[in-house]
ChimeraX commands (.cxc) that place a marker at each C-alpha (Angstrom):
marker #1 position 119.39,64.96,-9.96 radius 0.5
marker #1 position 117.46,61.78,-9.60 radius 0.5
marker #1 position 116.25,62.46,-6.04 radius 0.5
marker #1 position 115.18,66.29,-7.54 radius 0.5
marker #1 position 113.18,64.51,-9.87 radius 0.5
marker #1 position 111.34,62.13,-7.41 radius 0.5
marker #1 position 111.11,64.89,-4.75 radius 0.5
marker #1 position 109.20,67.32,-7.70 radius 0.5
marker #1 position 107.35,64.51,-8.89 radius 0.5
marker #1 position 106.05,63.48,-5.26 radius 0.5
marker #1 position 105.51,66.67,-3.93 radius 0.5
marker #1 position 103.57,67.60,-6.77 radius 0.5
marker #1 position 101.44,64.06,-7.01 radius 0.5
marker #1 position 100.59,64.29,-3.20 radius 0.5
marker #1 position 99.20,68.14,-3.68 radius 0.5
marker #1 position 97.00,66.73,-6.79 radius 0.5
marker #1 position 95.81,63.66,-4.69 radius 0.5
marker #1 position 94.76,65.30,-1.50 radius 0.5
marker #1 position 92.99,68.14,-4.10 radius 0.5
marker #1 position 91.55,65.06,-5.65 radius 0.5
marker #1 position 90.33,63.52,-2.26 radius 0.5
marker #1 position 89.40,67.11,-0.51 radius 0.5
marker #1 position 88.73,69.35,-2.74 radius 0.5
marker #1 position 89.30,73.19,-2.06 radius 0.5
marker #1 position 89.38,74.03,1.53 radius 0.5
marker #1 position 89.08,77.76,1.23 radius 0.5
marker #1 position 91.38,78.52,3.80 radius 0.5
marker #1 position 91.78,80.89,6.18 radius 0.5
marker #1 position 88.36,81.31,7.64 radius 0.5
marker #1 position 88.18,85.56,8.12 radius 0.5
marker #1 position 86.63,88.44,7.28 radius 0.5
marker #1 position 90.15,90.44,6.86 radius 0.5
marker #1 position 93.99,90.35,6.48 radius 0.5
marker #1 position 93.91,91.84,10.15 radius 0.5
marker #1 position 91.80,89.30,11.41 radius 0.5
marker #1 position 93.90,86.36,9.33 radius 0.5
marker #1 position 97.32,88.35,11.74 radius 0.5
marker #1 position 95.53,88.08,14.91 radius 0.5
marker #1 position 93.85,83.85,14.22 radius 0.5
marker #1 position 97.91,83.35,13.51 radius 0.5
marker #1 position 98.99,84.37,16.90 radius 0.5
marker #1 position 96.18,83.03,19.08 radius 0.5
marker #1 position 96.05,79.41,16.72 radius 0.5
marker #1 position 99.78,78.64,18.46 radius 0.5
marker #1 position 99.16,75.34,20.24 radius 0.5
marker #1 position 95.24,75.65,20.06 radius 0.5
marker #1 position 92.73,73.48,18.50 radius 0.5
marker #1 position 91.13,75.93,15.72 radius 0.5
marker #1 position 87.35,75.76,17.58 radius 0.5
marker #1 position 88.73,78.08,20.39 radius 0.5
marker #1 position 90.29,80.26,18.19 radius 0.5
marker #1 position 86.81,81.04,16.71 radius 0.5
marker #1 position 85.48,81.39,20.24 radius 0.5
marker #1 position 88.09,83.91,20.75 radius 0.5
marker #1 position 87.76,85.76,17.63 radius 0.5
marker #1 position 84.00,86.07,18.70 radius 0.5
marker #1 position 84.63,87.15,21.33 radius 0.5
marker #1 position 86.74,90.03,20.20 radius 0.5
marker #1 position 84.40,90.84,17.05 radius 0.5
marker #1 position 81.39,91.36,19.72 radius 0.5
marker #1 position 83.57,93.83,22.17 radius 0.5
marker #1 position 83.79,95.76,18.95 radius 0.5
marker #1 position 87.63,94.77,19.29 radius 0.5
marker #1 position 89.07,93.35,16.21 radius 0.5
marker #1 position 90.96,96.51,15.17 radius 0.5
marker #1 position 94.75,97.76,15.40 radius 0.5
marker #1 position 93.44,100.36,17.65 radius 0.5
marker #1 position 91.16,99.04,19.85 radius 0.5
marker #1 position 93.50,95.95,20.64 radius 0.5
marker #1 position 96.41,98.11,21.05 radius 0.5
marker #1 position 94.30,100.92,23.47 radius 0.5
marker #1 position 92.50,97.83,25.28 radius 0.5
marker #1 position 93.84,97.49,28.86 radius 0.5
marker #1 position 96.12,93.99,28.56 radius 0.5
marker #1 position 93.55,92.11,31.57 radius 0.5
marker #1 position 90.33,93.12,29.35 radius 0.5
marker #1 position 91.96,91.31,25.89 radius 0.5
marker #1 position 93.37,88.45,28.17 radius 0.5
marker #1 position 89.66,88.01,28.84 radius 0.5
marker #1 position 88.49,87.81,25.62 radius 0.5
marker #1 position 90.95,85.99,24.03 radius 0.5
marker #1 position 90.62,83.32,27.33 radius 0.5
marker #1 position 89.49,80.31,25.03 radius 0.5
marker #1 position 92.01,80.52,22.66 radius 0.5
marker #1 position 94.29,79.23,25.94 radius 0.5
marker #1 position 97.55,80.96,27.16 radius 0.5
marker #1 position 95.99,83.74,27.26 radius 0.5
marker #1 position 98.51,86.08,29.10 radius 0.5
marker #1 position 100.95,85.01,27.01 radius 0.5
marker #1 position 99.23,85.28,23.84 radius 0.5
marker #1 position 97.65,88.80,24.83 radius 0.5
marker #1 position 101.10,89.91,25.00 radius 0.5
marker #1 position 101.94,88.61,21.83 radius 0.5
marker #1 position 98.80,90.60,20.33 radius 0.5
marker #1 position 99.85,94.14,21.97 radius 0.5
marker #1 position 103.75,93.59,20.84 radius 0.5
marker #1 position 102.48,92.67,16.91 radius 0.5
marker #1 position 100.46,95.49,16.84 radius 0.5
marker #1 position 103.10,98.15,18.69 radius 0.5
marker #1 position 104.92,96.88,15.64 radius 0.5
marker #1 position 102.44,97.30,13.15 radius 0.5
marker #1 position 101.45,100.51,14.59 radius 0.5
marker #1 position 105.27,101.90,14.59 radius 0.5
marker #1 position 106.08,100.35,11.52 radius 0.5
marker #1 position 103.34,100.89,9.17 radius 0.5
marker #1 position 100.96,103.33,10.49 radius 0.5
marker #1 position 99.02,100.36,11.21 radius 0.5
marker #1 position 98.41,99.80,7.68 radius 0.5
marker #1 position 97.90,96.35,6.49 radius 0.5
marker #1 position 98.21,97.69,2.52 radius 0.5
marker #1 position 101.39,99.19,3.26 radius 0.5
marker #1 position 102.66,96.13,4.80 radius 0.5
marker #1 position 101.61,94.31,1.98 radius 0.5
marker #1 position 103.89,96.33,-0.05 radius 0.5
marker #1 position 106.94,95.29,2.08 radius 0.5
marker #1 position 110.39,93.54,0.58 radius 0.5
marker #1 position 109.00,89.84,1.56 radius 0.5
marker #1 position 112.33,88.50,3.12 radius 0.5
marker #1 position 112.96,91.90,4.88 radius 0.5
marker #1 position 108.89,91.43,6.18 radius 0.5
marker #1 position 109.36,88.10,7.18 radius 0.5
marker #1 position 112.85,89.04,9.36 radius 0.5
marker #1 position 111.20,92.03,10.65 radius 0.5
marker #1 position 108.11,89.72,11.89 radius 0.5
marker #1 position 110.87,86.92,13.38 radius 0.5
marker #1 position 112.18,89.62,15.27 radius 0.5
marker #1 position 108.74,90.44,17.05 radius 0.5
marker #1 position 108.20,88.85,20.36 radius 0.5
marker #1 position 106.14,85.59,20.20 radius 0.5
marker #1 position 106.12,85.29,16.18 radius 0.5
marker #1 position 108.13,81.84,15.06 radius 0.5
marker #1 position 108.53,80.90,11.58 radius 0.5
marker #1 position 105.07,79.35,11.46 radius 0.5
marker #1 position 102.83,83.02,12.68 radius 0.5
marker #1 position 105.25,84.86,10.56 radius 0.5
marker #1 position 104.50,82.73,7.75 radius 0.5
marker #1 position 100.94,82.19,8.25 radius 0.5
marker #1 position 100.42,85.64,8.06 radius 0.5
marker #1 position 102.65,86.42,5.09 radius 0.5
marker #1 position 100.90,84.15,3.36 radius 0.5
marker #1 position 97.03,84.18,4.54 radius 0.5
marker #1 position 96.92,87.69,4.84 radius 0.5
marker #1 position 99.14,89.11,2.48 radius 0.5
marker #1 position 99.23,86.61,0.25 radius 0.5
marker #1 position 103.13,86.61,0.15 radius 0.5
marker #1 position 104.56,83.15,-1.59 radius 0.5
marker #1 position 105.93,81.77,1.45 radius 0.5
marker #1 position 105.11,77.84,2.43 radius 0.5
marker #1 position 104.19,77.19,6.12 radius 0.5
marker #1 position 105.22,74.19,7.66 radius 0.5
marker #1 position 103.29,72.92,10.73 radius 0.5
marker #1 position 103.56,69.76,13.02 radius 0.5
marker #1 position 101.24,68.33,10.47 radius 0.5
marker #1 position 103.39,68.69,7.24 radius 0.5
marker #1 position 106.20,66.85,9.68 radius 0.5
marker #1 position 104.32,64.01,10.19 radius 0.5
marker #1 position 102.47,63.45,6.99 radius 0.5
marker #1 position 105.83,64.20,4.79 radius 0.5
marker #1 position 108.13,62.16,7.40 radius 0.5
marker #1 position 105.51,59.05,6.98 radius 0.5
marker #1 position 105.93,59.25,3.78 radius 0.5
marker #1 position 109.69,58.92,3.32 radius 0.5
marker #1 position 110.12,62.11,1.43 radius 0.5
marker #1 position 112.11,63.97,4.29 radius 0.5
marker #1 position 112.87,63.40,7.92 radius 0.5
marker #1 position 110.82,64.43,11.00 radius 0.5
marker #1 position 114.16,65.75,12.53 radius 0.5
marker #1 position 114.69,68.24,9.71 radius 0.5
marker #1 position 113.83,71.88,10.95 radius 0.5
marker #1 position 111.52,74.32,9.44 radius 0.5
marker #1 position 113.87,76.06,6.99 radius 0.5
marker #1 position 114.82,72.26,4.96 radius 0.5
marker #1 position 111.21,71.13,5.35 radius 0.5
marker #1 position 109.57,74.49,3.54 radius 0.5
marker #1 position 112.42,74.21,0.80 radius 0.5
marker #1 position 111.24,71.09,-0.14 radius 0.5
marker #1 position 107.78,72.52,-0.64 radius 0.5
marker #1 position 109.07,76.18,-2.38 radius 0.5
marker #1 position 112.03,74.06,-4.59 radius 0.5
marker #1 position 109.35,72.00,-5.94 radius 0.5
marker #1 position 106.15,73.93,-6.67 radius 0.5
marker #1 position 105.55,76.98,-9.15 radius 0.5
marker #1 position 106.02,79.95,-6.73 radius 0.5
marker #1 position 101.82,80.55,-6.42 radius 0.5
marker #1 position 100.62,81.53,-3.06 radius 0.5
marker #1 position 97.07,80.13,-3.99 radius 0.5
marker #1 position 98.98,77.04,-4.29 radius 0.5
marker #1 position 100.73,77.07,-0.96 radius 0.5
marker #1 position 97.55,78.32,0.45 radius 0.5
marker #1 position 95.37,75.62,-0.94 radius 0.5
marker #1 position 97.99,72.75,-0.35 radius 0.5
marker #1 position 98.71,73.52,3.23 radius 0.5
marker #1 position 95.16,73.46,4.32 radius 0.5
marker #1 position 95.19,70.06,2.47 radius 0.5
marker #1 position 97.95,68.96,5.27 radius 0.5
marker #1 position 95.59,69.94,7.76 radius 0.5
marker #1 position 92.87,68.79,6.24 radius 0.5
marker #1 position 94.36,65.74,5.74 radius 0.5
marker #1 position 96.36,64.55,9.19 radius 0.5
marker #1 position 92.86,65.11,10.85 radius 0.5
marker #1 position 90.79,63.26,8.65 radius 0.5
marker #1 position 93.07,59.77,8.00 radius 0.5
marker #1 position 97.16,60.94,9.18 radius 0.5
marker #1 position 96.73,61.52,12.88 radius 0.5
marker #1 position 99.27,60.65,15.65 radius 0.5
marker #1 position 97.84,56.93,15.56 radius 0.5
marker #1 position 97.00,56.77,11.48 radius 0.5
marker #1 position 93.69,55.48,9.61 radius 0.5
marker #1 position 96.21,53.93,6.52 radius 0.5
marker #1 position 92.33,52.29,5.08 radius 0.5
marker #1 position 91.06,55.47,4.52 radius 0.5
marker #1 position 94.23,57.33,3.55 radius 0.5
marker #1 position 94.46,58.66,-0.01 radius 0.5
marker #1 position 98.42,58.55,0.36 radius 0.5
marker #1 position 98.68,54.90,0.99 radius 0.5
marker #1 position 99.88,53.67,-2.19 radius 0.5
marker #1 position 103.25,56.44,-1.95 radius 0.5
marker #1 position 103.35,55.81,1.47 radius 0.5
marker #1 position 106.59,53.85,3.08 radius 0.5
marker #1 position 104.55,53.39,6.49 radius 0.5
marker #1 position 101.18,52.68,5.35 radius 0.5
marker #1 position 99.90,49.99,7.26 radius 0.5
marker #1 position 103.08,49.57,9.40 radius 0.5
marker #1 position 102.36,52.12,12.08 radius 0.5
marker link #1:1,2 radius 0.2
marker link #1:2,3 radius 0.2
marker link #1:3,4 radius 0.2
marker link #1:4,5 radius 0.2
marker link #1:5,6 radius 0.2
marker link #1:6,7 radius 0.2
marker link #1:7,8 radius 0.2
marker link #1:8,9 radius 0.2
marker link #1:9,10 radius 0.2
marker link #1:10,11 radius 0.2
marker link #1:11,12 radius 0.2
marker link #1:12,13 radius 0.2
marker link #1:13,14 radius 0.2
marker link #1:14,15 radius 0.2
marker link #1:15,16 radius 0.2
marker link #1:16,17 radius 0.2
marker link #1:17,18 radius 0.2
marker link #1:18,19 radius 0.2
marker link #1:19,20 radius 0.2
marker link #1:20,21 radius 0.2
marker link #1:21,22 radius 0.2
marker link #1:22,23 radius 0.2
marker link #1:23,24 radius 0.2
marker link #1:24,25 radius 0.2
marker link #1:25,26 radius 0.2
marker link #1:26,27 radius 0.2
marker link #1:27,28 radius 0.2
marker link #1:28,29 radius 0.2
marker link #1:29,30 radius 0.2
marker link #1:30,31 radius 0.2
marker link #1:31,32 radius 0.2
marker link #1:32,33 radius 0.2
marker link #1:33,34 radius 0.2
marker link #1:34,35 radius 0.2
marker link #1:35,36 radius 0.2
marker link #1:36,37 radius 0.2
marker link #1:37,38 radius 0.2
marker link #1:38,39 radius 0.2
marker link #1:39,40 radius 0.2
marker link #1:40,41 radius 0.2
marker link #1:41,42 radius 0.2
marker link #1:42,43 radius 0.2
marker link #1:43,44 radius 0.2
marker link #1:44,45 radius 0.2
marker link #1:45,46 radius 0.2
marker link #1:46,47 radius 0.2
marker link #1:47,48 radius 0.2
marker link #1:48,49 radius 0.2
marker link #1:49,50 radius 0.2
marker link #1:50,51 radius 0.2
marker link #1:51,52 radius 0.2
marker link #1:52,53 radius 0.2
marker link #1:53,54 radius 0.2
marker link #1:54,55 radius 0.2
marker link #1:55,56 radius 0.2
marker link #1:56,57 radius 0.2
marker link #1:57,58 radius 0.2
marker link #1:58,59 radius 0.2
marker link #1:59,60 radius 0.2
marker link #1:60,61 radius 0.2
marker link #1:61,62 radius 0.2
marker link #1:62,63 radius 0.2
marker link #1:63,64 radius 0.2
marker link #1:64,65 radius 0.2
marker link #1:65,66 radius 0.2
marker link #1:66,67 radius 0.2
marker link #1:67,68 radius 0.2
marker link #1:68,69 radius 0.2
marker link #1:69,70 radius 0.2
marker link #1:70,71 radius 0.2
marker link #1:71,72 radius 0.2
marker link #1:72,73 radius 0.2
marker link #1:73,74 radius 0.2
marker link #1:74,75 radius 0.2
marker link #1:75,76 radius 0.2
marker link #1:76,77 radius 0.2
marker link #1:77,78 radius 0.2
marker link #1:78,79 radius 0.2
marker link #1:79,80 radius 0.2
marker link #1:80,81 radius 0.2
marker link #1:81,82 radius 0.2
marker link #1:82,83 radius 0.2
marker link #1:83,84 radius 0.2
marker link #1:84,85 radius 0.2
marker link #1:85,86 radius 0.2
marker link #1:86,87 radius 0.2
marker link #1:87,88 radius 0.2
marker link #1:88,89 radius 0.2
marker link #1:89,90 radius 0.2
marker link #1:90,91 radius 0.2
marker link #1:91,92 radius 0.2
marker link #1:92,93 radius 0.2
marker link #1:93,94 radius 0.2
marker link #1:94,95 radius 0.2
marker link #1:95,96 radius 0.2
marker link #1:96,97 radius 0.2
marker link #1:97,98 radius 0.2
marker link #1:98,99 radius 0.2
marker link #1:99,100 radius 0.2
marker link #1:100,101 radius 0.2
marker link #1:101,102 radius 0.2
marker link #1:102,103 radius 0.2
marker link #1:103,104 radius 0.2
marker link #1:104,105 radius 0.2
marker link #1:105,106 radius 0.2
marker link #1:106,107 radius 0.2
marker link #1:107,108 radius 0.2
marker link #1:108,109 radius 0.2
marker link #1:109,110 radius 0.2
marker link #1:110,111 radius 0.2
marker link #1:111,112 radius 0.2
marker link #1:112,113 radius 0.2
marker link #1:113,114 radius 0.2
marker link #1:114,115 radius 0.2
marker link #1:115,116 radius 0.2
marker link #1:116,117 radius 0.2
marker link #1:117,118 radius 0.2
marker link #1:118,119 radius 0.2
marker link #1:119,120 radius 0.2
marker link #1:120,121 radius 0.2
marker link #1:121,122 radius 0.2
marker link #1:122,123 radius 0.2
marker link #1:123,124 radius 0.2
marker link #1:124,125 radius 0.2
marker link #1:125,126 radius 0.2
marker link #1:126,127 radius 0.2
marker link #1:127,128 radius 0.2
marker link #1:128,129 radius 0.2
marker link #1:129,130 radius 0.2
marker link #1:130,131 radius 0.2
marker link #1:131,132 radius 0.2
marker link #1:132,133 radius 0.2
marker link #1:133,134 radius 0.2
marker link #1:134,135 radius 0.2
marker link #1:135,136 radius 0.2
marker link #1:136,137 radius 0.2
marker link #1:137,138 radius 0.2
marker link #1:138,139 radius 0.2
marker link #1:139,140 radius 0.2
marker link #1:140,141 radius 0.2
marker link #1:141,142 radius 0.2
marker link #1:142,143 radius 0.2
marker link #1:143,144 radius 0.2
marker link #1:144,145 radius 0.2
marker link #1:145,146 radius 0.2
marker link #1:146,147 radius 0.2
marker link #1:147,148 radius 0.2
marker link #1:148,149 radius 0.2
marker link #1:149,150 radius 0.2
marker link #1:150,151 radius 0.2
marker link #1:151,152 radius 0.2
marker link #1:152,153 radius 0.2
marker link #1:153,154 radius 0.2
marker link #1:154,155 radius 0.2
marker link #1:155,156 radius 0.2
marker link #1:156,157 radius 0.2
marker link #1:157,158 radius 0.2
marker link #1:158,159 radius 0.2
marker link #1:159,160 radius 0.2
marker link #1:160,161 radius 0.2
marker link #1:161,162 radius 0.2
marker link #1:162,163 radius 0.2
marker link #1:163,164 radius 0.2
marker link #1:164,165 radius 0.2
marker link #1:165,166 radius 0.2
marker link #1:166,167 radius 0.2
marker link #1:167,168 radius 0.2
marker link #1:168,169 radius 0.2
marker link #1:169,170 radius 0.2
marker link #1:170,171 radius 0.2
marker link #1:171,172 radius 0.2
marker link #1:172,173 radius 0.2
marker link #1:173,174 radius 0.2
marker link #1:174,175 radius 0.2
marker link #1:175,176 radius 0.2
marker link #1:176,177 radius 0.2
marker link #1:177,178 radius 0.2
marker link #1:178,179 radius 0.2
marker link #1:179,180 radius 0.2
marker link #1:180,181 radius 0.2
marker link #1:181,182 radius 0.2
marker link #1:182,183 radius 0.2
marker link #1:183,184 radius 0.2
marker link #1:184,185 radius 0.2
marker link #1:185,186 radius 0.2
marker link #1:186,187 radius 0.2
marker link #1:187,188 radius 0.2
marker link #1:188,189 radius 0.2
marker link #1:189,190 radius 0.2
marker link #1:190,191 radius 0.2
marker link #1:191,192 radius 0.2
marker link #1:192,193 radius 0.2
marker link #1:193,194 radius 0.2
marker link #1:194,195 radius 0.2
marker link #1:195,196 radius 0.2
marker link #1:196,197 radius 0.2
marker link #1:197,198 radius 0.2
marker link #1:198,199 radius 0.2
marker link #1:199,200 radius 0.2
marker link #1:200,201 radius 0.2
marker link #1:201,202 radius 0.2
marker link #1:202,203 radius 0.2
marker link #1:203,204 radius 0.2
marker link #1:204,205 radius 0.2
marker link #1:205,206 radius 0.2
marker link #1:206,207 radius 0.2
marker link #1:207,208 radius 0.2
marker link #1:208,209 radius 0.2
marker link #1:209,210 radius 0.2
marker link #1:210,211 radius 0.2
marker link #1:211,212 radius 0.2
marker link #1:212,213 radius 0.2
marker link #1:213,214 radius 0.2
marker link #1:214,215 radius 0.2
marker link #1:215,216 radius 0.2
marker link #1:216,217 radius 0.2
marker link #1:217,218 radius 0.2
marker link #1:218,219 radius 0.2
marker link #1:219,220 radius 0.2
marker link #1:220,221 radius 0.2
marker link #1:221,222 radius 0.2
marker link #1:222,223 radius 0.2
marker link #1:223,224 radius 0.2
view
């Protein structure tokens, strides 16, 4: 009961000092849930810049529909979706989430948003090239579902820390988030774009501890 405690306590502190340090990060940069589901497929292992070069791309081929991705000939979206890297693989991706939108859901985003949220989230695990972390992203960016995402980032900030282990998978780290926060989705929103926010500006792979706001909760601060 003691270490449920600390973990609520902590987990709770470090949201309200990165919100302190930060401030609101109004995340994720788009214009619609649809474009939110197609960012969360072509962001896998890609800096964010070339996903926005991507997503240009698409929104000036008048392409950033269900239908006009799904009717698009696969080289021609390979093309322009080039910058966002892996692009054959990632174009398949695209045309095998919206096949499943489109035979699911009429390709309705609203109806999907109506969707059991476990019984979503399995059906999205179940499409080809969507992990935990797209299948998340978009439950909770798009649809605004309560469902934490976890991200290489969360690993190392939360592993530096001491409050859980970098060898834990995805399932025990996001419990430690959704057992210890009110179940808000403007919360998780807001506090994992803090991570992010965060493990670029002081938490990277070699950390900045003196500009860190974490430092004084931090078990490695300083040691790394």
């Amino acid at each position: 009961m003691k270490d449920d405690n600390k973990n609520n306590f902590l987990v709770n502190d470090i949201y309200n000092r990165l919100l302190a340090a930060y401030g609101p990060q109004h995340w994720w940069p788009a214009e619609s849930p649809f474009e939110v589901m197609v960012g969360a497929v072509l962001t896998q292992s890609t800096a964010w810049t070339n996903i926005e070069k991507a997503i240009t791309n698409l929104k000036k081929a008048h392409a950033l529909s269900p239908d006009a991705i799904r009717n698009m000939p696969f080289s021609e979206l390979a093309e322009l979706i080039k910058p966002s890297g892996y692009y054959n693989v990632k174009a398949r991706k695209l045309k095998s989430l919206i096949y499943w939108l489109d035979e699911n859901y009429s390709s309705d985003i609203d109806r999907m948003e109506k969707a059991d949220t476990q019984k979503l989230r399995e059906a999205l695990l179940a499409v080809y090239g969507i992990g935990p972390e797209t299948a998340d992203s978009i439950l909770l960016y798009a649809l605004g579902k309560p469902l934490f995402v976890i991200d290489a980032y969360t690993k190392r900030i939360f592993s530096r820390i001491g409050l859980t282990s970098e060898e834990n998978n995805y399932n025990e780290y996001q419990r430690l988030f959704m057992a210890n926060l009110a179940t808000d989705p403007i919360v998780f929103n807001e506090y994992h774009a803090l991570i992010v926010k965060h493990a670029k500006e002081a938490c990277n792979k070699k950390p900045v501890c003196g500009r860190c706001c974490l430092s004084q909760i931090c078990s490695h601060s300083g040691k790394i």
